[in-house]
C-alpha atoms as one frame of an Amber mdcrd trajectory, in Angstrom:
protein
  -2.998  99.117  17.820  -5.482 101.514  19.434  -6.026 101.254  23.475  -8.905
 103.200  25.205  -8.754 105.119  28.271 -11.154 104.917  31.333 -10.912 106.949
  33.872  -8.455 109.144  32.556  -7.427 112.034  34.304  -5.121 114.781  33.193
  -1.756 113.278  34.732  -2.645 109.515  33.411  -2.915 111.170  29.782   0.902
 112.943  30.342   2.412 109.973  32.033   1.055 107.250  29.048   1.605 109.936
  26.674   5.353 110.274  27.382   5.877 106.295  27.712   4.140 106.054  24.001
   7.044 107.328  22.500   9.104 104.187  22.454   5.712 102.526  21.460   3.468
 104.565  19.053   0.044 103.045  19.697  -3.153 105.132  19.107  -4.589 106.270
  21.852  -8.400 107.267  22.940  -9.274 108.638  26.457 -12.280 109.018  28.280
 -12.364 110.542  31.890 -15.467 108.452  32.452 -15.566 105.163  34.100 -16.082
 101.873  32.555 -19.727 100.008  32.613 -22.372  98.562  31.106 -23.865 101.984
  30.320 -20.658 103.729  29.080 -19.114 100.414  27.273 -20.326 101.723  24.130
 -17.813 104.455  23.805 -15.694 101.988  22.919 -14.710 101.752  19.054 -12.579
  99.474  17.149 -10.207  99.350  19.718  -8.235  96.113  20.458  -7.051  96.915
  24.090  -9.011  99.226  26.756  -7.005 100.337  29.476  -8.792 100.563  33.451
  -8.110 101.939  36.644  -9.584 100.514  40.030 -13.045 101.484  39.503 -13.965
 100.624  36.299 -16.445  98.014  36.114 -15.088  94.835  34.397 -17.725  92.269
  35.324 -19.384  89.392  33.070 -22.098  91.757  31.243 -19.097  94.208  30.486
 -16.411  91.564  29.065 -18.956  89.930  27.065 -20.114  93.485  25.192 -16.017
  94.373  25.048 -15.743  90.787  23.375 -18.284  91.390  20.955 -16.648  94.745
  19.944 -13.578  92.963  19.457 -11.348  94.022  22.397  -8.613  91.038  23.059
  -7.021  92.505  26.194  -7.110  94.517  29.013  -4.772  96.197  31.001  -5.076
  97.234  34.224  -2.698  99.975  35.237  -3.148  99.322  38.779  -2.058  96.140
  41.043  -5.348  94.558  42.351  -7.971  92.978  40.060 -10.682  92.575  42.386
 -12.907  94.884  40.262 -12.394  91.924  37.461 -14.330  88.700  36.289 -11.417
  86.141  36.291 -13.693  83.269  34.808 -15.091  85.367  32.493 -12.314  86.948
  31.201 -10.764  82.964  30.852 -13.934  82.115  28.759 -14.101  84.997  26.363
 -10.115  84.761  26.026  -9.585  88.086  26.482  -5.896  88.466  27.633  -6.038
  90.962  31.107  -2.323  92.300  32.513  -1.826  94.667  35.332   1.079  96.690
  37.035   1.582  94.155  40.329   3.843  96.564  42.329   4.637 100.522  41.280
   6.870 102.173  43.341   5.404 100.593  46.645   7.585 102.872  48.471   5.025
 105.250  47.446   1.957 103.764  49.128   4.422 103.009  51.830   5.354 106.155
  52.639   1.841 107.817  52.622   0.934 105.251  55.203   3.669 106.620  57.293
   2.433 110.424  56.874  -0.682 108.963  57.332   0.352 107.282  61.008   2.474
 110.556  61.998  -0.533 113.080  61.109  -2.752 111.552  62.927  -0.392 111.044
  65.713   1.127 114.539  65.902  -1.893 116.084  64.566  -0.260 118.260  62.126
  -2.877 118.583  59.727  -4.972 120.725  62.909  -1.872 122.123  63.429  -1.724
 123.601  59.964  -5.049 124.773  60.109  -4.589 126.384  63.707  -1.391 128.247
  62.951  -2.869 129.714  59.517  -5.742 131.214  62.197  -3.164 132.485  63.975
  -3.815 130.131  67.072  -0.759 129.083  68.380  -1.691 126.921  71.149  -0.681
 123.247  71.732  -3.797 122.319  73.564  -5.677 119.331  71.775  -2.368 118.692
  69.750  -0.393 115.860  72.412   0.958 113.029  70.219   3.010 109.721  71.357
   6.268 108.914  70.243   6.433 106.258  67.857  10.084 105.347  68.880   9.692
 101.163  70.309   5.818 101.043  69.748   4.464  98.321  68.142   3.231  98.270
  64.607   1.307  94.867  63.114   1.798  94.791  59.434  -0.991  92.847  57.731
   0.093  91.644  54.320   3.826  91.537  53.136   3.789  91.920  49.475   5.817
  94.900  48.237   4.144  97.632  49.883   3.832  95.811  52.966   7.740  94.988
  53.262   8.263  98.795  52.458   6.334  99.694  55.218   7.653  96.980  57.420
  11.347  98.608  56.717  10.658 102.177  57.205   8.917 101.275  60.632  12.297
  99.237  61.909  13.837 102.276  60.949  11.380 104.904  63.007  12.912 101.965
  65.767   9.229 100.351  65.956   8.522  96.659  67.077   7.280  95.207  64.233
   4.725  92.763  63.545   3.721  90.775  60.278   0.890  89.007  59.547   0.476
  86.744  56.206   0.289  83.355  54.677   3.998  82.776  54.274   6.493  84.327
  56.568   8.704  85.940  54.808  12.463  85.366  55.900  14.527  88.324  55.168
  12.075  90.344  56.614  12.484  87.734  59.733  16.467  88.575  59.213  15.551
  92.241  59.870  13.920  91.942  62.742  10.207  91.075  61.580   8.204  88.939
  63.619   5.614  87.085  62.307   2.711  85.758  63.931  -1.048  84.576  63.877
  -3.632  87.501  62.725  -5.595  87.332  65.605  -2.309  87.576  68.262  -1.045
  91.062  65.974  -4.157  92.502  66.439  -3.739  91.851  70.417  -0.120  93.253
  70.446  -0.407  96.166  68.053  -0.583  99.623  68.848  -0.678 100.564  65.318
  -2.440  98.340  62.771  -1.709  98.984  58.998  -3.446  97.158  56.258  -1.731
  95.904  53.170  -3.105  92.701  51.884  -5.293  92.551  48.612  -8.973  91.908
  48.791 -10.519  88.578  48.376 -13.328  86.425  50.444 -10.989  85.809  53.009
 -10.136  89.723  53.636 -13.373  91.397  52.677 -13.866  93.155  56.432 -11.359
  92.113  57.671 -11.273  94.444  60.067 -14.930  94.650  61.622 -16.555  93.993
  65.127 -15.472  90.395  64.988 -11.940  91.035  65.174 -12.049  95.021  66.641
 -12.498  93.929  70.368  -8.790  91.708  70.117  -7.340  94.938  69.672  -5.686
  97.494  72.387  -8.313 100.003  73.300  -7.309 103.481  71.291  -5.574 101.371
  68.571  -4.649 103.122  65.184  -5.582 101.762  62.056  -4.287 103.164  58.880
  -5.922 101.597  55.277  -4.306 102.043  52.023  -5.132  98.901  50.407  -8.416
  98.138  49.433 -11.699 100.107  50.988 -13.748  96.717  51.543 -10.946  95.484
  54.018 -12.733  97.626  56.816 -16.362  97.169  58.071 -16.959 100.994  57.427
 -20.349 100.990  59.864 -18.051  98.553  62.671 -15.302 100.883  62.275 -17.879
 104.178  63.188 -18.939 102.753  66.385 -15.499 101.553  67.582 -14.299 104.810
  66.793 -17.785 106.211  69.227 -16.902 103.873  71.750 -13.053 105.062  71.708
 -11.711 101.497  70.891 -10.497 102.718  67.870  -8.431 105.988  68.951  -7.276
 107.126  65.329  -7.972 105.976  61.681  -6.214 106.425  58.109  -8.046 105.760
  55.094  -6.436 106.429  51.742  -9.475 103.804  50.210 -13.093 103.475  51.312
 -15.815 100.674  50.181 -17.981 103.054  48.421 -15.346 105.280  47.355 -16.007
 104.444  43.576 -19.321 107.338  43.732 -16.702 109.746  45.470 -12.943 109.452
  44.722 -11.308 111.181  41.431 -14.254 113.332  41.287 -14.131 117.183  42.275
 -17.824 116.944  44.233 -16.854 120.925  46.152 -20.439 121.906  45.137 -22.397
 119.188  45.476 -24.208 117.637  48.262 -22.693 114.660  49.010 -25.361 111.642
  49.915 -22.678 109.362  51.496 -23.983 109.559  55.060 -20.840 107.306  56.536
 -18.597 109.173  54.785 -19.577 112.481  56.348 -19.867 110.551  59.853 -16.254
 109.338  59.104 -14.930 113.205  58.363 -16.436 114.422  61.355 -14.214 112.726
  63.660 -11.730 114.508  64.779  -9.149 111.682  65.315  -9.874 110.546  61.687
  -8.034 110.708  58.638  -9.685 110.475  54.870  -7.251 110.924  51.572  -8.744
 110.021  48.434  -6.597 107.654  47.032  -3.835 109.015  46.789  -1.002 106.718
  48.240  -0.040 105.680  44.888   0.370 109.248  43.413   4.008 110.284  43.487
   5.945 110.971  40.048   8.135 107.862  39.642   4.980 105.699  40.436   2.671
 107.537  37.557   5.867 106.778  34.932   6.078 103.306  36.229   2.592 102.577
  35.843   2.734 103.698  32.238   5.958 101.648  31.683   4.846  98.496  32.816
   1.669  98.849  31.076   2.223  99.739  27.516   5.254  97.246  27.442   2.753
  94.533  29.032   0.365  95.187  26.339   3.395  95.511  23.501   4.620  91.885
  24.897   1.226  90.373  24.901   0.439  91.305  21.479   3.506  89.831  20.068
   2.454  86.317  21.536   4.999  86.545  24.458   4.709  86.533  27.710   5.377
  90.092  30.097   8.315  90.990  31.368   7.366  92.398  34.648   6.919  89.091
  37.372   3.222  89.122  37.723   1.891  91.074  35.664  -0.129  88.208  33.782
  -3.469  87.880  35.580  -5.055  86.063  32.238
Protein backbone atom coordinates (compact mmCIF):
# COMPACT_ATOMS: atom_id res chain seq x y z
CA UNK A 1 0.00 0.00 0.00
CA UNK A 2 1.59 3.35 -0.86
CA UNK A 3 0.65 6.56 1.48
CA UNK A 4 1.70 10.15 0.43
CA UNK A 5 3.15 12.73 2.51
CA UNK A 6 2.03 16.45 2.83
CA UNK A 7 3.69 18.62 4.61
CA UNK A 8 6.50 16.61 5.41
CA UNK A 9 9.26 17.91 7.18
CA UNK A 10 12.55 16.28 7.98
CA UNK A 11 11.56 14.85 11.57
CA UNK A 12 7.93 13.56 10.23
CA UNK A 13 9.99 11.51 7.49
CA UNK A 14 12.40 9.87 10.57
CA UNK A 15 9.60 9.40 12.99
CA UNK A 16 7.11 7.46 10.12
CA UNK A 17 10.16 6.04 8.77
CA UNK A 18 11.15 4.21 11.99
CA UNK A 19 7.35 3.14 12.81
CA UNK A 20 7.29 1.53 9.04
CA UNK A 21 9.33 -1.13 10.09
CA UNK A 22 6.72 -3.26 11.74
CA UNK A 23 4.56 -2.18 8.67
CA UNK A 24 6.42 -1.97 5.28
CA UNK A 25 4.16 0.34 3.29
CA UNK A 26 5.61 2.49 0.43
CA UNK A 27 6.03 5.68 1.16
CA UNK A 28 6.06 9.17 -0.95
CA UNK A 29 6.71 12.61 0.71
CA UNK A 30 6.21 15.97 -0.29
CA UNK A 31 7.16 19.00 2.01
CA UNK A 32 4.42 20.91 0.22
CA UNK A 33 0.98 21.37 1.45
CA UNK A 34 -2.09 19.79 0.21
CA UNK A 35 -4.65 21.74 -2.33
CA UNK A 36 -6.38 22.01 -5.21
CA UNK A 37 -3.25 23.24 -7.03
CA UNK A 38 -0.73 20.69 -5.61
CA UNK A 39 -3.37 17.58 -5.51
CA UNK A 40 -1.90 16.41 -8.60
CA UNK A 41 1.30 15.21 -7.13
CA UNK A 42 -0.53 12.60 -6.03
CA UNK A 43 -0.01 9.11 -7.91
CA UNK A 44 -1.51 5.80 -7.51
CA UNK A 45 -1.51 6.09 -4.02
CA UNK A 46 -4.35 4.57 -1.90
CA UNK A 47 -3.85 6.62 1.39
CA UNK A 48 -2.39 10.38 1.62
CA UNK A 49 -1.29 11.31 4.87
CA UNK A 50 -2.00 15.40 6.24
CA UNK A 51 -0.99 17.60 8.82
CA UNK A 52 -3.15 20.65 10.11
CA UNK A 53 -2.84 22.75 7.16
CA UNK A 54 -3.40 20.82 4.36
CA UNK A 55 -6.41 21.66 2.56
CA UNK A 56 -8.97 18.77 2.57
CA UNK A 57 -12.13 20.52 1.40
CA UNK A 58 -14.93 19.27 -1.18
CA UNK A 59 -12.93 20.28 -4.54
CA UNK A 60 -9.84 18.38 -2.99
CA UNK A 61 -11.65 14.98 -1.83
CA UNK A 62 -13.47 14.78 -4.96
CA UNK A 63 -9.99 15.04 -7.27
CA UNK A 64 -8.28 12.50 -4.41
CA UNK A 65 -11.46 10.25 -5.14
CA UNK A 66 -11.05 10.29 -8.68
CA UNK A 67 -7.32 9.31 -8.35
CA UNK A 68 -8.35 6.54 -6.32
CA UNK A 69 -7.29 7.48 -2.76
CA UNK A 70 -9.72 5.46 -0.13
CA UNK A 71 -8.42 7.05 3.07
CA UNK A 72 -6.89 9.64 4.80
CA UNK A 73 -5.07 9.97 7.77
CA UNK A 74 -4.58 12.74 9.67
CA UNK A 75 -1.59 12.60 11.95
CA UNK A 76 -2.81 15.29 14.06
CA UNK A 77 -6.00 15.45 16.56
CA UNK A 78 -8.39 18.14 15.12
CA UNK A 79 -10.12 17.80 11.73
CA UNK A 80 -11.40 21.14 11.33
CA UNK A 81 -9.31 21.61 8.14
CA UNK A 82 -11.68 18.53 6.78
CA UNK A 83 -15.03 18.16 4.74
CA UNK A 84 -16.91 15.65 7.03
CA UNK A 85 -19.95 15.36 4.51
CA UNK A 86 -17.87 15.10 1.80
CA UNK A 87 -15.59 12.75 2.88
CA UNK A 88 -19.08 10.53 4.00
CA UNK A 89 -20.25 10.86 0.31
CA UNK A 90 -17.16 9.94 -1.60
CA UNK A 91 -16.52 7.06 1.12
CA UNK A 92 -13.26 7.85 1.63
CA UNK A 93 -12.30 6.39 5.10
CA UNK A 94 -10.41 9.59 7.20
CA UNK A 95 -8.56 8.53 10.81
CA UNK A 96 -6.56 10.82 12.95
CA UNK A 97 -4.25 10.66 16.12
CA UNK A 98 -7.08 12.10 18.86
CA UNK A 99 -4.57 12.66 21.74
CA UNK A 100 -0.42 12.35 21.40
CA UNK A 101 1.34 12.80 24.34
CA UNK A 102 -0.96 15.75 25.59
CA UNK A 103 1.43 16.21 28.30
CA UNK A 104 3.36 17.70 25.59
CA UNK A 105 1.06 20.54 24.56
CA UNK A 106 0.44 20.72 28.24
CA UNK A 107 3.56 21.46 29.30
CA UNK A 108 4.46 24.13 26.61
CA UNK A 109 1.42 25.96 27.84
CA UNK A 110 3.01 26.03 31.18
CA UNK A 111 6.50 27.45 29.78
CA UNK A 112 4.39 29.44 27.88
CA UNK A 113 2.45 31.02 31.22
CA UNK A 114 5.91 31.16 33.27
CA UNK A 115 7.87 33.07 30.32
CA UNK A 116 5.68 35.45 30.00
CA UNK A 117 5.27 35.81 33.65
CA UNK A 118 8.94 35.81 34.70
CA UNK A 119 10.01 37.18 31.49
CA UNK A 120 12.80 34.89 30.92
CA UNK A 121 12.92 34.92 27.36
CA UNK A 122 14.11 39.10 27.86
CA UNK A 123 16.02 37.81 30.41
CA UNK A 124 17.98 35.57 28.09
CA UNK A 125 18.42 38.11 25.68
CA UNK A 126 19.56 40.80 28.37
CA UNK A 127 22.12 38.63 30.10
CA UNK A 128 23.73 37.46 26.61
CA UNK A 129 24.22 41.62 26.23
CA UNK A 130 25.72 41.55 29.26
CA UNK A 131 22.87 43.64 31.00
CA UNK A 132 22.29 42.35 34.19
CA UNK A 133 19.61 44.43 35.50
CA UNK A 134 16.17 43.31 36.84
CA UNK A 135 14.38 46.42 35.84
CA UNK A 136 11.36 45.62 33.41
CA UNK A 137 11.70 41.86 34.51
CA UNK A 138 8.98 41.82 37.92
CA UNK A 139 6.83 38.68 37.58
CA UNK A 140 3.88 37.37 40.04
CA UNK A 141 3.92 34.26 41.72
CA UNK A 142 1.72 31.79 40.38
CA UNK A 143 1.44 29.94 43.80
CA UNK A 144 -2.90 30.21 44.71
CA UNK A 145 -3.73 32.29 41.49
CA UNK A 146 -6.41 31.34 39.56
CA UNK A 147 -6.21 29.57 36.27
CA UNK A 148 -9.68 28.92 34.03
CA UNK A 149 -9.13 25.92 31.91
CA UNK A 150 -11.34 26.02 28.82
CA UNK A 151 -11.80 22.57 27.37
CA UNK A 152 -10.98 19.27 29.32
CA UNK A 153 -10.09 16.74 26.79
CA UNK A 154 -6.62 15.25 27.28
CA UNK A 155 -4.55 18.19 27.01
CA UNK A 156 -6.81 20.18 28.97
CA UNK A 157 -6.85 17.66 32.09
CA UNK A 158 -2.95 17.66 31.72
CA UNK A 159 -2.86 21.12 32.12
CA UNK A 160 -5.53 21.20 34.73
CA UNK A 161 -3.10 18.70 36.87
CA UNK A 162 0.14 20.36 36.50
CA UNK A 163 -1.57 23.75 37.59
CA UNK A 164 -3.04 21.99 41.05
CA UNK A 165 0.35 21.04 41.36
CA UNK A 166 2.11 24.75 40.81
CA UNK A 167 -0.82 25.04 43.96
CA UNK A 168 -3.16 27.17 41.47
CA UNK A 169 -7.04 27.54 41.91
CA UNK A 170 -8.30 25.94 39.16
CA UNK A 171 -11.09 26.50 36.95
CA UNK A 172 -12.75 24.31 34.11
CA UNK A 173 -14.94 25.19 31.64
CA UNK A 174 -16.74 22.49 29.20
CA UNK A 175 -19.84 20.69 28.21
CA UNK A 176 -19.59 17.85 30.70
CA UNK A 177 -17.90 18.27 34.00
CA UNK A 178 -15.64 15.96 34.34
CA UNK A 179 -15.59 14.18 37.87
CA UNK A 180 -12.20 13.03 38.73
CA UNK A 181 -10.95 16.15 37.79
CA UNK A 182 -13.83 17.51 40.35
CA UNK A 183 -12.13 14.76 42.88
CA UNK A 184 -8.86 16.71 42.45
CA UNK A 185 -9.89 19.77 43.21
CA UNK A 186 -11.32 21.13 39.74
CA UNK A 187 -14.09 23.38 39.77
CA UNK A 188 -16.23 23.66 37.08
CA UNK A 189 -18.34 26.39 36.12
CA UNK A 190 -20.24 28.50 33.39
CA UNK A 191 -17.77 30.05 30.55
CA UNK A 192 -18.74 33.36 31.06
CA UNK A 193 -18.22 33.21 35.26
CA UNK A 194 -14.26 31.58 34.45
CA UNK A 195 -13.56 34.28 32.40
CA UNK A 196 -14.67 36.73 35.43
CA UNK A 197 -12.58 34.75 38.03
CA UNK A 198 -9.48 33.91 36.04
CA UNK A 199 -6.28 35.44 36.26
CA UNK A 200 -4.88 33.17 33.75
CA UNK A 201 -7.03 31.94 30.86
CA UNK A 202 -5.73 28.89 28.81
CA UNK A 203 -7.46 27.59 25.78
CA UNK A 204 -7.88 23.95 25.02
CA UNK A 205 -11.08 23.13 23.32
CA UNK A 206 -11.21 22.15 19.50
CA UNK A 207 -12.61 24.50 16.96
CA UNK A 208 -16.09 24.40 15.73
CA UNK A 209 -19.04 27.19 15.18
CA UNK A 210 -19.53 27.38 18.67
CA UNK A 211 -15.65 28.23 19.50
CA UNK A 212 -14.55 30.03 16.38
CA UNK A 213 -13.48 33.49 18.46
CA UNK A 214 -14.16 32.51 21.20
CA UNK A 215 -12.22 34.75 22.76
CA UNK A 216 -12.99 38.30 21.11
CA UNK A 217 -14.46 41.72 22.32
CA UNK A 218 -17.70 40.05 23.22
CA UNK A 219 -16.39 38.05 25.91
CA UNK A 220 -12.76 40.15 26.60
CA UNK A 221 -14.44 42.87 28.85
CA UNK A 222 -15.80 39.75 31.53
CA UNK A 223 -12.31 39.27 32.11
CA UNK A 224 -9.88 40.78 35.02
CA UNK A 225 -8.12 43.75 33.57
CA UNK A 226 -4.26 42.49 32.76
CA UNK A 227 -5.56 38.89 32.31
CA UNK A 228 -3.20 36.27 30.60
CA UNK A 229 -4.26 34.28 27.88
CA UNK A 230 -2.19 31.49 26.60
CA UNK A 231 -3.52 29.56 23.05
CA UNK A 232 -2.30 26.27 22.01
CA UNK A 233 -5.28 24.88 20.49
CA UNK A 234 -6.55 26.12 17.46
CA UNK A 235 -5.53 29.84 15.99
CA UNK A 236 -9.31 30.75 15.05
CA UNK A 237 -10.29 30.42 18.85
CA UNK A 238 -8.98 34.12 19.31
CA UNK A 239 -10.34 37.27 17.52
CA UNK A 240 -6.66 38.11 16.43
CA UNK A 241 -7.70 42.07 15.59
CA UNK A 242 -10.00 42.02 19.31
CA UNK A 243 -7.12 40.52 20.94
CA UNK A 244 -4.59 43.64 19.48
CA UNK A 245 -6.64 46.30 20.94
CA UNK A 246 -7.27 44.64 24.34
CA UNK A 247 -3.76 44.09 24.51
CA UNK A 248 -3.46 48.44 23.52
CA UNK A 249 -5.90 49.13 26.00
CA UNK A 250 -3.96 46.89 28.74
CA UNK A 251 -7.02 44.57 29.37
CA UNK A 252 -5.16 41.90 28.15
CA UNK A 253 -1.73 42.13 30.22
CA UNK A 254 0.13 39.04 28.55
CA UNK A 255 -0.61 36.58 25.64
CA UNK A 256 0.69 32.97 24.49
CA UNK A 257 0.10 31.81 21.14
CA UNK A 258 1.56 28.51 20.02
CA UNK A 259 -1.39 28.73 16.89
CA UNK A 260 -2.60 31.79 15.00
CA UNK A 261 -5.71 32.06 12.39
CA UNK A 262 -3.59 32.77 9.48
CA UNK A 263 -0.75 30.83 10.57
CA UNK A 264 -1.16 28.32 7.57
CA UNK A 265 0.95 31.28 5.08
CA UNK A 266 3.57 31.43 8.05
CA UNK A 267 4.16 28.38 10.32
CA UNK A 268 6.63 25.37 9.20
CA UNK A 269 8.14 27.69 6.82
CA UNK A 270 11.75 29.26 7.37
CA UNK A 271 10.49 33.01 5.99
CA UNK A 272 14.27 34.73 7.78
CA UNK A 273 14.63 36.55 4.41
CA UNK A 274 11.55 37.41 3.35
CA UNK A 275 9.29 40.22 3.99
CA UNK A 276 6.60 39.06 5.77
CA UNK A 277 3.01 40.70 4.59
CA UNK A 278 1.12 39.56 7.76
CA UNK A 279 0.54 43.03 9.20
CA UNK A 280 -1.21 41.51 12.63
CA UNK A 281 1.30 39.25 12.99
CA UNK A 282 4.08 41.81 13.15
CA UNK A 283 1.66 44.07 15.41
CA UNK A 284 1.32 40.89 17.62
CA UNK A 285 5.45 40.44 17.88
CA UNK A 286 5.89 43.87 18.73
CA UNK A 287 4.37 43.69 22.02
CA UNK A 288 6.45 43.32 24.50
CA UNK A 289 4.16 41.35 26.91
CA UNK A 290 3.43 38.92 23.99
CA UNK A 291 4.39 35.57 23.27
CA UNK A 292 4.37 33.86 19.52
CA UNK A 293 5.77 30.01 19.06
CA UNK A 294 5.04 28.49 15.89
CA UNK A 295 3.38 25.51 16.64
CA UNK A 296 5.29 23.88 18.43
CA UNK A 297 3.44 22.53 21.62
CA UNK A 298 3.11 19.24 20.12
CA UNK A 299 6.86 18.77 19.23
CA UNK A 300 8.59 16.72 21.89
CA UNK A 301 10.14 13.15 20.95
CA UNK A 302 7.63 10.68 22.46
CA UNK A 303 4.78 12.77 20.79
CA UNK A 304 6.50 12.63 17.05
CA UNK A 305 6.79 8.48 17.66
CA UNK A 306 3.29 8.44 18.89
CA UNK A 307 1.93 10.24 16.11
CA UNK A 308 3.55 7.82 13.71
CA UNK A 309 2.30 4.83 15.82
CA UNK A 310 -1.14 5.61 15.94
CA UNK A 311 -1.19 6.49 12.41
CA UNK A 312 0.29 3.78 10.36
CA UNK A 313 -1.50 1.16 12.67
CA UNK A 314 -4.86 3.27 12.06
CA UNK A 315 -4.33 3.03 8.45
CA UNK A 316 -3.00 -0.91 8.74
CA UNK A 317 -6.46 -1.57 10.78
CA UNK A 318 -8.62 0.26 8.38
CA UNK A 319 -7.39 -1.47 5.43
CA UNK A 320 -7.99 -4.84 6.81
CA UNK A 321 -11.82 -3.95 7.22
CA UNK A 322 -11.49 -3.43 11.06
CA UNK A 323 -12.03 -0.89 13.04
CA UNK A 324 -8.78 1.26 14.95
CA UNK A 325 -7.49 0.50 17.92
CA UNK A 326 -6.79 3.82 19.37
CA UNK A 327 -10.47 5.28 21.06
CA UNK A 328 -11.25 7.93 18.58
CA UNK A 329 -9.33 7.78 16.10
CA UNK A 330 -12.25 7.03 13.51
CA UNK A 331 -13.51 10.42 12.29
CA UNK A 332 -15.12 8.59 8.96
Amino acid sequence: MKITFFSAKPYDKESFLHANEAYGFEFEFFETELSAPTVEMVQSSEVVCAFVNDKLNRQVLEALAVKGVKMIALRCAGFNNLDIEAARELGIRVCRVPAYSPEAVAEHALAMVMALNRKTHKAYNRVREQNFSLQGLLGFNLYQKTVGVIGTGNIGKAFCRMMLGMGCNVLAFDLIADKNLEAEGVVFLPLIMLLQQSDIISLHCPLNEQTTHLIDKQTIPFMKRGVMIINTGRGKLIDTKDAIDALKTGHIGYLGIDVYEQEEKLFFKDLSTHIIQDDMIQRLMSFPNVLVTAHQAFFTKEALEQIAAVTLDSIATLNKGEQPATKGALVV
